[in-house]
One Martini backbone bead per residue (centre of mass of N, CA, C, O) as a GRO file, in nm:
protein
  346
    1UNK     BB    1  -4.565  -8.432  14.111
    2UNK     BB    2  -4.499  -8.161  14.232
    3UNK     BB    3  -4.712  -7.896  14.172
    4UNK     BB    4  -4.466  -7.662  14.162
    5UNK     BB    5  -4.304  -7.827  13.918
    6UNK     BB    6  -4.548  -7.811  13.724
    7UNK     BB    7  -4.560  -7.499  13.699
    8UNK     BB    8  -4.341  -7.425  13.618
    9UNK     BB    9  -4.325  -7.625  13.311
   10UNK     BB   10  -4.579  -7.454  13.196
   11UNK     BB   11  -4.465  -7.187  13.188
   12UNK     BB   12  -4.249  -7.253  13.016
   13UNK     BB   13  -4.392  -7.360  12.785
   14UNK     BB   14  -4.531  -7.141  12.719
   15UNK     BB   15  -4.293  -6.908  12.650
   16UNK     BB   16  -4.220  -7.093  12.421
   17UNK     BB   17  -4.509  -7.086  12.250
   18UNK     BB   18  -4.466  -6.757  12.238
   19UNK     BB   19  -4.213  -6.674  12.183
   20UNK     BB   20  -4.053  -6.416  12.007
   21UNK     BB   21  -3.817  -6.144  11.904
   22UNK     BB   22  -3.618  -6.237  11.704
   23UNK     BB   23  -3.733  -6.537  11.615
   24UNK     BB   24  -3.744  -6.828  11.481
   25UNK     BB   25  -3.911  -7.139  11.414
   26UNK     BB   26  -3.753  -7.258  11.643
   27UNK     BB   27  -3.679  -6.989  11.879
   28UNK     BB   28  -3.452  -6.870  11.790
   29UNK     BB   29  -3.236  -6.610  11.855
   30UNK     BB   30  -3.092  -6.371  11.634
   31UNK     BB   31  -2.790  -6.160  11.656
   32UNK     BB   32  -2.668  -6.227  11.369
   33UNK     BB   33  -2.544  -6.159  11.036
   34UNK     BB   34  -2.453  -6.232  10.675
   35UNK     BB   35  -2.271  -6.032  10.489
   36UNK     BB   36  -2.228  -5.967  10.093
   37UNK     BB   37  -2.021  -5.763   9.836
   38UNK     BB   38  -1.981  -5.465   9.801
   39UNK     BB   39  -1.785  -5.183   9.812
   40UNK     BB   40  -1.948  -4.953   9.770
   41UNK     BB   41  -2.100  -4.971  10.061
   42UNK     BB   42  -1.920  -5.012  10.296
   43UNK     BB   43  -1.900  -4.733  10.456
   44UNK     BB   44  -2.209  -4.770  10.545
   45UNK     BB   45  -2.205  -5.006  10.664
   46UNK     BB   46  -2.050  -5.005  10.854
   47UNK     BB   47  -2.192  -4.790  11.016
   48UNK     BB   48  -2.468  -4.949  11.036
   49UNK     BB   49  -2.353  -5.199  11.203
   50UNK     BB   50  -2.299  -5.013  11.442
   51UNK     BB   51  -2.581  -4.899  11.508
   52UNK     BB   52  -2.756  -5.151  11.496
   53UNK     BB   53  -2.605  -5.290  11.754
   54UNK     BB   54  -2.690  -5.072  11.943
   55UNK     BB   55  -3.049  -5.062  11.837
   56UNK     BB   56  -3.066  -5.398  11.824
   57UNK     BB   57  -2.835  -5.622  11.905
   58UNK     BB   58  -2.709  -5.677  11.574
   59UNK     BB   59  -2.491  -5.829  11.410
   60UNK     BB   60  -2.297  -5.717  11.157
   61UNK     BB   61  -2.175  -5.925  10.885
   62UNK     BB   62  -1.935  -5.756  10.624
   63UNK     BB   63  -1.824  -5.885  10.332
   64UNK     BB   64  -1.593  -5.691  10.072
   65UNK     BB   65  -1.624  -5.855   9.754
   66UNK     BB   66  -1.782  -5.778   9.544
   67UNK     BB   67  -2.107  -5.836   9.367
   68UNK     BB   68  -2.023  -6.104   9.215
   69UNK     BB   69  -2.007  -6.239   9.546
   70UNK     BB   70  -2.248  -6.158   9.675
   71UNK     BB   71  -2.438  -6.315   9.451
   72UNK     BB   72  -2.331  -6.594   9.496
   73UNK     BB   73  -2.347  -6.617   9.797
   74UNK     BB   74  -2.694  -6.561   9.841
   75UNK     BB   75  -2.747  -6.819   9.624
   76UNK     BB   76  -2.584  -7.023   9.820
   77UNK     BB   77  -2.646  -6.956  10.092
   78UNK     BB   78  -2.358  -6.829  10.312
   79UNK     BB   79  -2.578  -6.595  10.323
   80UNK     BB   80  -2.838  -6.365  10.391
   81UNK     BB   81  -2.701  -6.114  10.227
   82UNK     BB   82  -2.684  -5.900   9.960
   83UNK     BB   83  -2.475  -5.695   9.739
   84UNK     BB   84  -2.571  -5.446   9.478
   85UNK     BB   85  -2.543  -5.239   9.197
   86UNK     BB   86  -2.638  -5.482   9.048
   87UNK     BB   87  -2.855  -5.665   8.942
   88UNK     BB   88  -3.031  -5.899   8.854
   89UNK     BB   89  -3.040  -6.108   8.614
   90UNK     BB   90  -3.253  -6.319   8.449
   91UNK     BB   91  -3.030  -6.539   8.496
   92UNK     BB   92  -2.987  -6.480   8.822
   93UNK     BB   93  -3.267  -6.566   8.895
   94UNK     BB   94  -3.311  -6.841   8.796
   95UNK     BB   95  -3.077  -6.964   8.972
   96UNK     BB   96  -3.254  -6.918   9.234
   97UNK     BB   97  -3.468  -7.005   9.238
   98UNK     BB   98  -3.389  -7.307   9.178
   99UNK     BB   99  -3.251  -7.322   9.496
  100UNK     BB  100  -3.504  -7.092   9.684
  101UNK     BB  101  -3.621  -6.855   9.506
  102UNK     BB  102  -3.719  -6.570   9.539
  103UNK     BB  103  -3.608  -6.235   9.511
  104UNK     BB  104  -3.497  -5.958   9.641
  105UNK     BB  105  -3.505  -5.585   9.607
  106UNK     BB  106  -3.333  -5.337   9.812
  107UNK     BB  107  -3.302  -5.050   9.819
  108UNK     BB  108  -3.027  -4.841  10.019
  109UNK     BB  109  -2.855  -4.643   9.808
  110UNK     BB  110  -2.681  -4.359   9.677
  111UNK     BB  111  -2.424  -4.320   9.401
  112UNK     BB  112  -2.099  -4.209   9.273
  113UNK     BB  113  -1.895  -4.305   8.971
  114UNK     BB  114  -1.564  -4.185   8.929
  115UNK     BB  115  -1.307  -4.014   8.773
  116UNK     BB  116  -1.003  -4.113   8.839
  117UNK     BB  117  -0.710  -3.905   8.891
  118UNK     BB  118  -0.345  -3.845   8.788
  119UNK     BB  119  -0.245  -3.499   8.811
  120UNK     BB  120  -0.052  -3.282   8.973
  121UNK     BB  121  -0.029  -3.046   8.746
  122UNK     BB  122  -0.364  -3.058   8.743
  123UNK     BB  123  -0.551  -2.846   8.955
  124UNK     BB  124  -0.802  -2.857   8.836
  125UNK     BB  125  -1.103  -2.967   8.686
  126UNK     BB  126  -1.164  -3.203   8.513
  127UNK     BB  127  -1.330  -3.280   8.193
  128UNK     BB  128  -1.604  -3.516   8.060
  129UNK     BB  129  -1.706  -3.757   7.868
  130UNK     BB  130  -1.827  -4.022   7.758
  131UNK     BB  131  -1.695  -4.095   7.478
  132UNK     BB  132  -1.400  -4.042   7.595
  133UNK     BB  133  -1.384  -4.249   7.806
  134UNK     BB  134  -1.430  -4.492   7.609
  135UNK     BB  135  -1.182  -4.418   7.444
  136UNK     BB  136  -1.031  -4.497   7.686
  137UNK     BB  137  -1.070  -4.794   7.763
  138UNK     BB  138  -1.054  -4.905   7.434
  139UNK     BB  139  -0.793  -4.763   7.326
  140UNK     BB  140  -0.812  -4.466   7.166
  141UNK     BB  141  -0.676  -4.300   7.425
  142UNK     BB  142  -0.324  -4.244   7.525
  143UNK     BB  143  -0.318  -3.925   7.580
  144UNK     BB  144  -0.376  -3.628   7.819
  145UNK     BB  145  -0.334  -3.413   7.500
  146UNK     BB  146  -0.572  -3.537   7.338
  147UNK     BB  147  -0.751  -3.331   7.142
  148UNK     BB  148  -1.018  -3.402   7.326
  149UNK     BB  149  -0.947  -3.330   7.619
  150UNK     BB  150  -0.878  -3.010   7.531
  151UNK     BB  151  -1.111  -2.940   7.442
  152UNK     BB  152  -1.269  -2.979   7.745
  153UNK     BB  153  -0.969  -2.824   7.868
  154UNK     BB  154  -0.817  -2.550   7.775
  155UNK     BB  155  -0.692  -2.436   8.034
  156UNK     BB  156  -0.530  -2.724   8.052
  157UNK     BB  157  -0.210  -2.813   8.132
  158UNK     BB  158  -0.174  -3.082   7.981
  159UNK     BB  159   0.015  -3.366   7.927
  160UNK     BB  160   0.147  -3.661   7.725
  161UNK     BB  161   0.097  -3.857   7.921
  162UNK     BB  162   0.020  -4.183   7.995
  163UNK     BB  163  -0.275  -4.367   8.028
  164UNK     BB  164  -0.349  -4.550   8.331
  165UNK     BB  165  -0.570  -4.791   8.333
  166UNK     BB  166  -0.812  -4.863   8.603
  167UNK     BB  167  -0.989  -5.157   8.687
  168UNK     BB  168  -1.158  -5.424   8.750
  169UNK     BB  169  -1.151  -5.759   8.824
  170UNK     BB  170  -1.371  -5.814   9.004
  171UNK     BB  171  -1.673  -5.823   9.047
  172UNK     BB  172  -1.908  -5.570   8.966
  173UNK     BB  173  -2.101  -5.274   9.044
  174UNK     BB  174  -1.949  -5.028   8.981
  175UNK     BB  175  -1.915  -5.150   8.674
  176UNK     BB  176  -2.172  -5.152   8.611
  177UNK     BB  177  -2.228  -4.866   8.623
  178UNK     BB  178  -1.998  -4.737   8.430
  179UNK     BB  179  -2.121  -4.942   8.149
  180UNK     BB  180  -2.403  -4.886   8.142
  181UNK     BB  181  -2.321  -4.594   8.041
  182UNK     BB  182  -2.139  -4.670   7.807
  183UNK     BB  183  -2.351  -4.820   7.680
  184UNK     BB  184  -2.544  -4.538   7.635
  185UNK     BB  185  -2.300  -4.343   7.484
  186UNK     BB  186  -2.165  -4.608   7.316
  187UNK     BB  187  -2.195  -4.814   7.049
  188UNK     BB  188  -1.863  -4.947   7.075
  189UNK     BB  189  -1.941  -5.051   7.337
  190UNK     BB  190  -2.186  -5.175   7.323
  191UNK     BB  191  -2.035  -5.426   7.094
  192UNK     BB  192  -1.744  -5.483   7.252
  193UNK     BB  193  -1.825  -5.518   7.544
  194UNK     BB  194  -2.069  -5.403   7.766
  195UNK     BB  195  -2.212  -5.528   8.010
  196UNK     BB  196  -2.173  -5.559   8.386
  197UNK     BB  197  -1.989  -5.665   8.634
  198UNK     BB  198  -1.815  -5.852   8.400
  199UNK     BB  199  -1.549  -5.764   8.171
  200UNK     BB  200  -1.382  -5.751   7.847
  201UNK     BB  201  -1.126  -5.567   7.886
  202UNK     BB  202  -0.916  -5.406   7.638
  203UNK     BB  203  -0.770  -5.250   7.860
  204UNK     BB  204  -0.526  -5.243   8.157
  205UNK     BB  205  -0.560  -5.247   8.486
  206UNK     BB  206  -0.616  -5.479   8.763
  207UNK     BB  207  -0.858  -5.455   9.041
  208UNK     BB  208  -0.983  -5.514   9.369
  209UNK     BB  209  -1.204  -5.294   9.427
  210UNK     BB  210  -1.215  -4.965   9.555
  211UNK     BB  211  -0.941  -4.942   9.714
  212UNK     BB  212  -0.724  -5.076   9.484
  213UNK     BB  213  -0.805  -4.867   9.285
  214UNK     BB  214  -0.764  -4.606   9.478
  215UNK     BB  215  -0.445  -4.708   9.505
  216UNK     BB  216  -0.338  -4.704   9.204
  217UNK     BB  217  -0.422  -4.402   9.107
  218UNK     BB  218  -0.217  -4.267   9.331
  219UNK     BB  219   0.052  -4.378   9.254
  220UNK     BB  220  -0.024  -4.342   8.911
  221UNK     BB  221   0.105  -4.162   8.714
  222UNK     BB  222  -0.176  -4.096   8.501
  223UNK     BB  223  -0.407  -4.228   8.591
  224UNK     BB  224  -0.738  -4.414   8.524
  225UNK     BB  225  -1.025  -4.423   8.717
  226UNK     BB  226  -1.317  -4.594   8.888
  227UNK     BB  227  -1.505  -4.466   9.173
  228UNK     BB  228  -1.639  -4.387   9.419
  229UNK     BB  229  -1.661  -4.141   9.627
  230UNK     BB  230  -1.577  -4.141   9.859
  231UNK     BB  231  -1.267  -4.319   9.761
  232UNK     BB  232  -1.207  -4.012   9.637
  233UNK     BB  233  -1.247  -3.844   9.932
  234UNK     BB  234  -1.050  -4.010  10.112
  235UNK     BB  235  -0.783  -4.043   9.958
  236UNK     BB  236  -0.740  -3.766   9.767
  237UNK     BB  237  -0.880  -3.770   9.467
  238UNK     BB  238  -0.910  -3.711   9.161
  239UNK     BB  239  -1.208  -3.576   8.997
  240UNK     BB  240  -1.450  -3.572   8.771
  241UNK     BB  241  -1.662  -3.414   8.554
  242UNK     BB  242  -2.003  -3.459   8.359
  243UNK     BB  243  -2.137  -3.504   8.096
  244UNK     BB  244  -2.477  -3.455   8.030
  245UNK     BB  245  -2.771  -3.496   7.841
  246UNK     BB  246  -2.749  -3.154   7.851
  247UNK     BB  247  -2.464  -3.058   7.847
  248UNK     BB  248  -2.362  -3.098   8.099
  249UNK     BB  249  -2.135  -3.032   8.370
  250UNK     BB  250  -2.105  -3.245   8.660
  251UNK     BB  251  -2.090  -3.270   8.983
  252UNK     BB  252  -2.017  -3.480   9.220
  253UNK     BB  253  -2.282  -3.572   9.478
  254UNK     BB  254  -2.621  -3.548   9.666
  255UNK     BB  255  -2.765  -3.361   9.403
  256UNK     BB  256  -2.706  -3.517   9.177
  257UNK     BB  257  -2.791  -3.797   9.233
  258UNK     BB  258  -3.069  -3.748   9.284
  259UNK     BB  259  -3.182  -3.590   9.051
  260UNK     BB  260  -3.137  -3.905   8.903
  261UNK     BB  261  -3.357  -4.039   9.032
  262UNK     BB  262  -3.557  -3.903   8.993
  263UNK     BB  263  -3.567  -3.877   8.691
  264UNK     BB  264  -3.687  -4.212   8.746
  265UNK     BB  265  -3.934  -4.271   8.939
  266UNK     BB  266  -4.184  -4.360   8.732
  267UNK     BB  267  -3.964  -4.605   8.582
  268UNK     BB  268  -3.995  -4.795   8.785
  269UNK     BB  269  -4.025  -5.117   8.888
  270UNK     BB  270  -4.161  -5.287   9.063
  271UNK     BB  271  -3.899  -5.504   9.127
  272UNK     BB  272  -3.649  -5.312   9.152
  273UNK     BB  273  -3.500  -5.293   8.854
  274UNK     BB  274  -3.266  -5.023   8.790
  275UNK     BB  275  -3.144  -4.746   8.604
  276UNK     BB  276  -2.960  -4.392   8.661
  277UNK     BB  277  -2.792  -4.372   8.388
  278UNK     BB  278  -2.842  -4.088   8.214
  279UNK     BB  279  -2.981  -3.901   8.278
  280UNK     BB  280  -3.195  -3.647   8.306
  281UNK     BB  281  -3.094  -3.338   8.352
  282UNK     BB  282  -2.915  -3.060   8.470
  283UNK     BB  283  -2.844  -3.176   8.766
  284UNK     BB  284  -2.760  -3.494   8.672
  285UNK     BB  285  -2.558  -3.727   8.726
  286UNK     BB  286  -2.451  -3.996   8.495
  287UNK     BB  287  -2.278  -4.176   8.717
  288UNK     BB  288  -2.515  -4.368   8.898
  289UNK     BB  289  -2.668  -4.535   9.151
  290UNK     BB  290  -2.723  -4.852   9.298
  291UNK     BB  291  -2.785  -5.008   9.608
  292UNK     BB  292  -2.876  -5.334   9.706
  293UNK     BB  293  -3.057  -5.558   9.851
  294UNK     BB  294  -3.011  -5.930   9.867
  295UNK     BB  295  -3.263  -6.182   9.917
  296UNK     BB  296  -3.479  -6.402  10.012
  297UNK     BB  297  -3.821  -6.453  10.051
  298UNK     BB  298  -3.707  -6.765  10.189
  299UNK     BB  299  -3.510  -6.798  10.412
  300UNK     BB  300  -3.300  -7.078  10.447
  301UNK     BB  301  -3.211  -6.991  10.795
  302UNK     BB  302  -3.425  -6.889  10.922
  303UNK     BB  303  -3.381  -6.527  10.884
  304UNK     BB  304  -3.616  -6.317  10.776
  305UNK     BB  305  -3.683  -6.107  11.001
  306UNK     BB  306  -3.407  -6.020  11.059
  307UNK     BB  307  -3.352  -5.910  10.721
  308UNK     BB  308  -3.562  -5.735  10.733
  309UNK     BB  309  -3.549  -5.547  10.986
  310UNK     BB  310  -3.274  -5.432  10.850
  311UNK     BB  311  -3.352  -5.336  10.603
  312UNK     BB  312  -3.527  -5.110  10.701
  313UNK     BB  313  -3.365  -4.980  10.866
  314UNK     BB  314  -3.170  -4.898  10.609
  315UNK     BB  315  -3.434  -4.714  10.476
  316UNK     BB  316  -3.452  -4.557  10.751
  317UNK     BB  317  -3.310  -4.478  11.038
  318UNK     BB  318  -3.053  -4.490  10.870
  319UNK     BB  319  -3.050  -4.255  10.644
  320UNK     BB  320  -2.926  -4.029  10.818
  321UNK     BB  321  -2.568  -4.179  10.735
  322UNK     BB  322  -2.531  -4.080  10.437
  323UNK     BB  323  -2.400  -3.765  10.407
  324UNK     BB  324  -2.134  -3.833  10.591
  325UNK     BB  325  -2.036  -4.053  10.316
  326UNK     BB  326  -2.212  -3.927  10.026
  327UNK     BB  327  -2.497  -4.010  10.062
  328UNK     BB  328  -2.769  -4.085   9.880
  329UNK     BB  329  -3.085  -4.058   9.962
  330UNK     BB  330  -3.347  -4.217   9.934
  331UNK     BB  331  -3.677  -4.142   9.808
  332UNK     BB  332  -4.002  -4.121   9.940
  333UNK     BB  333  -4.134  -4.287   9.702
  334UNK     BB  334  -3.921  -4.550   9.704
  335UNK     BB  335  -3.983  -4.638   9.992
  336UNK     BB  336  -4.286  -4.690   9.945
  337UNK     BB  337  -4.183  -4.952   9.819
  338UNK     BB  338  -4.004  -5.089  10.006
  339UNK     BB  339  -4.188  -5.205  10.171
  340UNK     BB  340  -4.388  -5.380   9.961
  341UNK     BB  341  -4.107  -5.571   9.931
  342UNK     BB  342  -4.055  -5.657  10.226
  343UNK     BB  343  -4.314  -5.823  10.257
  344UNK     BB  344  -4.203  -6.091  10.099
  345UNK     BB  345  -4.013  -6.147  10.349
  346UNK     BB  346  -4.078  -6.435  10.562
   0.00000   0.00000   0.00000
């Protein structure tokens, strides 16, 4: 072989076995990433996608089917990262482990979850309590001038209207961040229903997604559902304050999210997996919640660096596009922990 063929082919050689910045073990470098999940996240994830392939040329396909699609495509391995506002419980990361190993949970943003309704002839911001809530979505409170809504709102000229119920069809972090509360406000809630990403409503009319129970109660005078606050404003939907663990009515925001993160920040756990449902504290929404990243320790398409990268940038020079689609920013605390999870993702 003549000496400079030789030598261009030992250059190739080093230069393969000296690998790259954002490819795996096989020395592929991977441009794409694909997650599924939460409906919760969407907006903030679509804005983060765009972002992040401007700053690092790597595209997020993110498909939006809700929380309990999302861990189960990450459990199943078809997608690289999930998202659920709803943590996995002890048996969903028991079946994930048994398929490929330990999960881990990377708390991504926090959002407010709002009592969403339509009554155009009431101008005010109603206020709701969790037990009157809970015997909303129960059926035991079946009409907008039922005694106990008027009492919680004297100054305004209720309706008669029937209320019409509308809540998640399909697994939802959502759901979980809803019901998280009501059943810990409501102890005939916790023992007739309970929590999860999917529950057996008593009442209701179901739709997929928070765009489409966003687009129901739009539609629908007298409804009263649930979403995310992004989605009820986008939408232009009304939303109630809520009366909160010290007696307060707090009105869904940035700083009363975070204020409910705070003063859970102590009891955090380790594993960071963590409601933050009727928080304590005078400014605090009781119907907070928290959207995680969910990946495998051990990413099974050997795409762990680059899912590991995403996540970092999501926690970090993300966050800065979080207040102007209403999500309240990781706290710095959390953040400091939110590190060495993922440097668990090998």
């Amino acid at each position: 072989m003549p000496r400079a063929s030789a030598l261009v082919l030992l250059g190739i050689a080093i230069l393969s076995s000296a690998g790259c910045s954002g490819c795996n073990n096989s020395g592929i470098e991977h441009k794409r990433l694909t997650g599924a999940g939460a409906t919760f996240i969407y907006p903030m994830m679509s804005k983060w996608s765009k972002e992040y392939e401007k700053a690092k040329g790597v595209k997020i396909d993110y498909q939006s089917i809700g929380s309990g699609g999302g861990i189960k495509q990450m459990t199943a391995q078809t997608v690289d990262f999930g998202c659920s506002e709803g943590p996995l419980n002890d048996g969903q990361l028991k079946e994930a482990k048994d398929k490929n190993g330990d999960v881990v949970h990377i708390p991504l943003a926090m959002g407010a979850v709002v009592p969403a309704y339509n009554l155009a002839e009431v101008k005010d911001q109603l206020k709701f309590t969790g037990p009157v809530l809970a015997d909303i979505f129960l059926g035991k409170i079946t009409n907008w001038n039922d005694p106990a809504i008027k009492k919680l709102n004297p100054d305004a000229t209720l309706p008669e209207t029937k209320i019409v119920v509308v809540h998640r069809s399909d697994g939802s972090g959502t759901t979980y961040v809803w019901v998280d509360y009501l059943s810990k406000v409501s102890p005939e809630w916790k023992d007739r229903v309970g929590k999860g990403t999917s529950v057996n409503w008593p009442i209701g009319l179901g739709e997929k997604g928070n765009e489409n129970v966003a687009g129901q109660v739009k539609r629908s005078a007298g409804a009263l559902g649930y979403v995310e606050l992004t989605y009820a404003l986008q939408n232009k939907i009304q939303y109630g304050a809520v009366q909160n663990k010290e007696g307060v009515f707090v009105v869904p925001n940035l700083e009363s999210v975070s204020a409910a993160a705070d003063a859970f920040l102590t009891d955090i756990p380790e594993d960071l997996r963590y409601s933050i449902t009727d928080a304590p504290g005078k400014g605090s929404y009781p119907i907070s919640g928290t959207c995680w990243g969910l990946a495998y320790a051990n990413n099974p398409s050997g795409k762990g660096k680059e899912v590991r990268d995403f996540l970092y940038w999501c926690t970090h020079d993300g966050q800065q596009f979080c207040e102007a689609l209403h999500y309240s920013r990781l706290p710095t605390r959390l953040v400091e922990r939110v590190e060495k999870r993922l440097e668990l993702i090998k």
